[in-house]
C-alpha positions as a Markdown table, in Angstrom:
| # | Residue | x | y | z |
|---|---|---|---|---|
| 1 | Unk | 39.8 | 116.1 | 30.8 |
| 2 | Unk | 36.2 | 115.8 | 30.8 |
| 3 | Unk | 33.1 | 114.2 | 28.7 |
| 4 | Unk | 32.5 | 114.4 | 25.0 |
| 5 | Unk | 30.2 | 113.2 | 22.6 |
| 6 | Unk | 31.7 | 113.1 | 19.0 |
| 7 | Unk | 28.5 | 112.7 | 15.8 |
| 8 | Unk | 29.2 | 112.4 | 12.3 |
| 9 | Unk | 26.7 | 112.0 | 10.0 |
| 10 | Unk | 27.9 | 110.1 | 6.8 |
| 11 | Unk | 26.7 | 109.3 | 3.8 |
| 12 | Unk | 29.0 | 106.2 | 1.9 |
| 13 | Unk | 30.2 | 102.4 | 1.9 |
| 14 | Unk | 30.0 | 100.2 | 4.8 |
| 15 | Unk | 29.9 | 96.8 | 5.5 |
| 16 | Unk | 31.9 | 95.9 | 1.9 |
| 17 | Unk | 35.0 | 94.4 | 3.9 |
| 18 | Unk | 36.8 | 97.2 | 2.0 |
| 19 | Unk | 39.7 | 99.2 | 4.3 |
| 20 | Unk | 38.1 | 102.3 | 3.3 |
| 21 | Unk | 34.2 | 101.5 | 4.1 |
| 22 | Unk | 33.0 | 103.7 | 6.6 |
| 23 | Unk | 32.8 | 101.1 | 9.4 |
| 24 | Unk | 36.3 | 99.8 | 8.7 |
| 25 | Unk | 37.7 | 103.3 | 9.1 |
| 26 | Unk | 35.2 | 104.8 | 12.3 |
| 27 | Unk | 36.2 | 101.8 | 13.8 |
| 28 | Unk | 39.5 | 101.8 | 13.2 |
| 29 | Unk | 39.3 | 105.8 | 14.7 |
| 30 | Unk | 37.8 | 104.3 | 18.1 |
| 31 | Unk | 40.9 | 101.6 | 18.3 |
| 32 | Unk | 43.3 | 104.7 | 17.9 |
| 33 | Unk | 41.4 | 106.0 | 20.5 |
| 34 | Unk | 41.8 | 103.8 | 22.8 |
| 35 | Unk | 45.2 | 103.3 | 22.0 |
| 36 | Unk | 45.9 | 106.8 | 23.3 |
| 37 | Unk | 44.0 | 106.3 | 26.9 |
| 38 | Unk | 40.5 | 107.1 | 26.0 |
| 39 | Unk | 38.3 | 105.3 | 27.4 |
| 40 | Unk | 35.5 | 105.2 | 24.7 |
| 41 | Unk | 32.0 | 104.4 | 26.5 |
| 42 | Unk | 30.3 | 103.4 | 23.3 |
| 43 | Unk | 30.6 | 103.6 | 19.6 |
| 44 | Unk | 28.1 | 102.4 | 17.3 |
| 45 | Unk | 26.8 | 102.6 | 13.2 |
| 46 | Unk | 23.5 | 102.9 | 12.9 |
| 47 | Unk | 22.6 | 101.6 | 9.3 |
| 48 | Unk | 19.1 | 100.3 | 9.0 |
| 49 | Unk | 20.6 | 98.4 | 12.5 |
| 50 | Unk | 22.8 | 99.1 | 15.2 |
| 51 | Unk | 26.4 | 97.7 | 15.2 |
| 52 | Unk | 28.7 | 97.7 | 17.9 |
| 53 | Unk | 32.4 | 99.3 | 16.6 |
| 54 | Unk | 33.6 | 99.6 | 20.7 |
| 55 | Unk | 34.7 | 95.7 | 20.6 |
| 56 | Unk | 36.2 | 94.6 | 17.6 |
| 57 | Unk | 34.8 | 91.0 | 18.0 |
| 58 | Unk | 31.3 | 92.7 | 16.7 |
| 59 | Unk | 32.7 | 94.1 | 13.8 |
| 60 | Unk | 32.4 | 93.2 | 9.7 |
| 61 | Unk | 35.3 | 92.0 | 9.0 |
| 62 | Unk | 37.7 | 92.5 | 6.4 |
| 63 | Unk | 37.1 | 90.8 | 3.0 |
| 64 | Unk | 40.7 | 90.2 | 2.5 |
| 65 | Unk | 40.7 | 88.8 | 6.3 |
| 66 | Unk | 37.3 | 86.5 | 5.9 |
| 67 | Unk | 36.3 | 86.3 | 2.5 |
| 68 | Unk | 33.9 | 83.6 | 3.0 |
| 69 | Unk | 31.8 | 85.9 | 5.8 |
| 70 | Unk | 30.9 | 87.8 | 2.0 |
| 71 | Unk | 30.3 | 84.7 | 0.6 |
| 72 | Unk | 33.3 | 84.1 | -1.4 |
């Protein structure tokens, strides 16, 4: 057991509310994570800004969860 950094460099959808936007699913990858007894020390997107993806509260949503957050 010991430290680990993990960088991916992505080029795709985010922030779309879709399931398969890429801070719907690297978030989802820090949940599983955690799930397993990680303890993740911080997990951000950085596009054009920084978002937050360790504490779900800070995340887009889903557009099928909050539809009116995309202005629907």
């Amino acid at each position: 057991m010991g430290n680990c950094v993990i960088t991916i460099r992505v080029t795709g959808t985010h922030h779309n509310g879709a399931r398969s936007d890429i801070d719907q699913m690297a978030g989802d990858f820090v949940d599983h994570l955690k799930a397993k007894g990680h303890s993740v020390a911080d997990a951000t997107i950085t596009s054009g800004g920084t978002q937050d993806l360790a504490h779900k509260e800070s995340r887009f949503p889903l557009r099928e969860d909050n539809p009116k957050f995309y202005g629907g």
